[in-house]
C-alpha positions in Angstrom: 59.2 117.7 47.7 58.5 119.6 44.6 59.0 123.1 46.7 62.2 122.1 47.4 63.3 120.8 44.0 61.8 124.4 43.0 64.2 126.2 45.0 67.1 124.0 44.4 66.7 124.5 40.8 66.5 128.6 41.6 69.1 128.6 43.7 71.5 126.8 40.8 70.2 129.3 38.1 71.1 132.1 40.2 74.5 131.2 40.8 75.3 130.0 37.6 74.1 133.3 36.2 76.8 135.2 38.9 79.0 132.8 37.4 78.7 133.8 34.3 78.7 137.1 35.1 81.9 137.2 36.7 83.2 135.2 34.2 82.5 137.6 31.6 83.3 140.7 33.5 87.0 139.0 34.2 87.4 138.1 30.7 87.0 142.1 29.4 89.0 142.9 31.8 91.8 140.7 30.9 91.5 141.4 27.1 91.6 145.2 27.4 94.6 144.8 29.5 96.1 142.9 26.6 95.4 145.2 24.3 97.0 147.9 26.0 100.1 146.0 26.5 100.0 145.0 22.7 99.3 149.1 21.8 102.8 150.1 24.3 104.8 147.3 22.8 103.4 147.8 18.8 105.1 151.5 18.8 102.8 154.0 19.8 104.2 156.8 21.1 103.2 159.7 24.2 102.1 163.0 23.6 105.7 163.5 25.7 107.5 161.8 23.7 105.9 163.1 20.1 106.5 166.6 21.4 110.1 165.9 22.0 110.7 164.4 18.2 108.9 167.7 16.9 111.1 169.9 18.8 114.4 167.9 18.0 113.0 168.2 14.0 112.5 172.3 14.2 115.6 172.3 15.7 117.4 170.3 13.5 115.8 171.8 10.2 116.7 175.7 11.8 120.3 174.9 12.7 121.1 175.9 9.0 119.0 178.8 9.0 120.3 180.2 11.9 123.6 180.2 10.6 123.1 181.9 7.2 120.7 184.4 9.0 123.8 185.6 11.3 125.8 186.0 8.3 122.6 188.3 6.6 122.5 190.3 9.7 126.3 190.9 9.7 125.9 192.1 5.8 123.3 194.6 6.8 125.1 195.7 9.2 128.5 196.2 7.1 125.7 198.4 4.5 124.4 200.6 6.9 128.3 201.5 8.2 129.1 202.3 4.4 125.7 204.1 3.8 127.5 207.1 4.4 130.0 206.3 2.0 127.1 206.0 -0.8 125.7 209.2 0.1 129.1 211.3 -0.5 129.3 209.4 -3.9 128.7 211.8 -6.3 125.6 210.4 -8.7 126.9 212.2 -11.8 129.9 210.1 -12.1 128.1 207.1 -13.5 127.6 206.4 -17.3 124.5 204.6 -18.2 125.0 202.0 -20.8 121.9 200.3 -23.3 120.9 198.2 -20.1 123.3 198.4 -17.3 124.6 201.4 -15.1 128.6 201.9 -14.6 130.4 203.5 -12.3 133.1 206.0 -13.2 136.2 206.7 -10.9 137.2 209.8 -11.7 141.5 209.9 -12.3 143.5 212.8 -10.9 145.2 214.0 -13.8 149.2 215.0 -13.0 151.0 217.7 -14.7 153.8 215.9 -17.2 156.6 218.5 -16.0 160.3 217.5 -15.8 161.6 218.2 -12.1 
């Protein structure tokens, strides 16, 4: 009799430690899946989807570059066509003031004769 008390008493330790086990191993896997749900619905966001509000930022912040740096590269452009202009200016036509230069035009003088 005592044998079989001794294995009966085994045999319910045993099982109530699988039990227990199982029990445990089922309840971390439930509260990790919670979490996860809880992290997607609290906000967080996918490297996808972070890339994609970068990009719509940069874009948004260069629109208004872009636009003045077309109008910079149509001025340089508009310079270099008149450099040749500057360079057939004559440089001794220019009177140079206490702190600023001027440029003189010089005035084709006309004869005063009656016709």
């Amino acid at each position: 009799m005592p044998e079989e008390f001794f294995v009966l008493l085994m045999f319910s330790v045993l099982s109530m430690f699988s039990l227990t086990l199982v029990k445990m191993i089922l309840n971390h896997k439930r509260s990790s899946r919670s979490e996860r749900v809880q992290q997607s619905e609290s906000g967080s966001l996918t490297t996808s989807e972070l890339e994609s509000m970068m990009r719509r930022a940069v874009e948004q912040s260069v629109s208004g570059l872009s636009g003045k740096i077309e109008n910079l590269e149509l001025e340089v452009a508009k310079l270099s066509a008149s450099k040749p202009m500057l360079a057939a200016h004559n440089t001794q036509s220019r009177l140079e003031l206490e702190d600023e230069v001027v440029d003189v035009d010089s005035v084709p003088v006309r004869n005063k004769t009656k016709a």
